[in-house]
N, C-alpha and C positions, 0 to 999 in steps of 0.2 A: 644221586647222592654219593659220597665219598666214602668208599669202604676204607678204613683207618683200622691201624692196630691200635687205638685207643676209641671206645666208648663215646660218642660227641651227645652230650644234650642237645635236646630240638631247640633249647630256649635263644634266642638272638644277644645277641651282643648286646649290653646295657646303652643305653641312651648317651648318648656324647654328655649331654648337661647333668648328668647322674653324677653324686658327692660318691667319688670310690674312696675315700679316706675314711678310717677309722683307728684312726694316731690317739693319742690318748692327748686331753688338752695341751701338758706342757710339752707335747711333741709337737704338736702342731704351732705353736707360738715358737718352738728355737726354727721350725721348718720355714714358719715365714717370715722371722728374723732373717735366716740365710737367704731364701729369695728375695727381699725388697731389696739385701746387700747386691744383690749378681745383679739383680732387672733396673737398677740405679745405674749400674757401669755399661756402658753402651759400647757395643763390639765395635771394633777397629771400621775404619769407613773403606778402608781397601780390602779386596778379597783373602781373606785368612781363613785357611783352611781347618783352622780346630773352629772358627765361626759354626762350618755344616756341620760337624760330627754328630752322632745321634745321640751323644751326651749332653751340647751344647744345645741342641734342637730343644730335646727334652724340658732343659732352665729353663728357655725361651718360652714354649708353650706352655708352660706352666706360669708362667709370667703374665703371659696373656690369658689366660685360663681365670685365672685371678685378680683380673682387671688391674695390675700392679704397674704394669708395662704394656701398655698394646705392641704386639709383632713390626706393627708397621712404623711404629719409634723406635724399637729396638735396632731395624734393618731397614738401609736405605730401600735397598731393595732384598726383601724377606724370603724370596723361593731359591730352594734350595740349588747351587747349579748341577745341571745333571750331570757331571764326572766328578761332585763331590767325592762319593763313594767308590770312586772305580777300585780303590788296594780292598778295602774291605768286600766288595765283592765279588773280585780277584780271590782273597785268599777262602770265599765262600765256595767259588765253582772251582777252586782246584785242591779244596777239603784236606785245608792247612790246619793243622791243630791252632786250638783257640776260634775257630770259623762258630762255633758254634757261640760263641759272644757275640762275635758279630749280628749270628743271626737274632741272635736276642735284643741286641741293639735295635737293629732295624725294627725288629719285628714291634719294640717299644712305642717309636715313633708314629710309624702305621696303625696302630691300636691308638693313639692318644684322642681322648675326645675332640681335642683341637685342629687336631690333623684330620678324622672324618670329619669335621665341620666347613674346611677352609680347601679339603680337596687339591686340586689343580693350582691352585693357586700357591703350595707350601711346596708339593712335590710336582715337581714337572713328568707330562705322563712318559716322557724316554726314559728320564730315570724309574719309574713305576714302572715300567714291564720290564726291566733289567730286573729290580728287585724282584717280580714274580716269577721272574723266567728263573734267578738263584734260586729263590726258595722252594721251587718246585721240582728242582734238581739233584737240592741238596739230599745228602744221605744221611738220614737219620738215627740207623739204627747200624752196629758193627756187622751184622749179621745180613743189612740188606748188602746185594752186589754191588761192587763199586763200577760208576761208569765206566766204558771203553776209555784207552788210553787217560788213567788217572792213577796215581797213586794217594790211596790215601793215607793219609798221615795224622790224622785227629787222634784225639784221647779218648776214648769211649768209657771207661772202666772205673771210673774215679765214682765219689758219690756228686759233685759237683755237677759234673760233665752226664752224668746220665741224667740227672735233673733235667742240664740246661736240653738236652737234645729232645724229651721227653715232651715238655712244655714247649718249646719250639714246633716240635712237629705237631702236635695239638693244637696249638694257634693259627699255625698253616690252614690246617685244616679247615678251621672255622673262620680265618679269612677267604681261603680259596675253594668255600664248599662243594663247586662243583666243576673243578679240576681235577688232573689226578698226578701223583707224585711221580714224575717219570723215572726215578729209579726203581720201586717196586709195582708200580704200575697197577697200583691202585687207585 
């Protein structure tokens, strides 16, 4: 088990087909206004690279989540390619301020019911252990060491930023239960 500076419940991750929404009605009627506007417009047929981002992933799979769009009309071909992300997880392993967005991003996508449903098939497994291999690197906390030859550079201090780092490394965790974080080595 992963000894963590945060507390992990035994309980498993929620069921990919689980309703995590609880918008109040007229939220959720302007939310699917705005999705059936995005999942209508069908991304460029040539490789565009805001196409992969984990913002755009996210529309997508929620698109298809919601039987609005299936993935596979949305994209010719729908897996993500594996040097989508190489700047973002560039500025993850060399713990550029704002890295901890990123890691949120990603870690967004990897959490999505859709995305544990569809596996292999969404994220190619070179890009998945580039992702694990980040996020298991990453430094979480101002006070862990920073790796050999690194400079860090992140924001720790803000109320934002200790949030995002907080819940990042938490998520880690419980995605990577029985890994350990190679900078505290836990």
């Amino acid at each position: 088990t992963l000894h963590h500076r945060y507390l992990l419940p035994s309980e498993p991750l929620p069921p990919s087909n689980s309703n995590l929404t609880t918008r109040p009605e007229w939220q959720e009627r302007a939310y699917m206004t705005y999705l059936q506007a995005v999942c209508s417009r069908r991304p460029s047929a040539r490789p565009v690279a805001g196409n992969y981002q984990p913002r755009a992933i996210l529309v997508r799979l929620e698109c298809d989540r919601r039987d609005l769009v299936p993935l596979s009309e949305q994209y010719a071909q729908w897996s993500i390619p594996p040097t989508a992300w190489d700047a973002k997880l560039e500025r993850v392993r060399q713990l550029r301020d704002t890295a901890d967005f990123d890691v949120l991003e990603m870690l967004a996508v990897l959490l999505h019911p859709q995305t544990r449903d569809r596996g292999e098939t969404l994220i190619p497994s070179v890009l998945m252990d580039q992702i694990e291999s980040a996020l298991l690197q990453f430094k979480y906390y101002y006070t862990d060491p920073a790796p050999q030859n690194k400079t860090d550079g992140m924001w720790y201090w803000t109320e934002n930023h200790v949030v995002c780092f907080a819940v990042s490394e938490y998520l880690v965790g419980r995605l990577y239960p029985d890994s350990v974080f190679d900078v505290t080595g836990w």
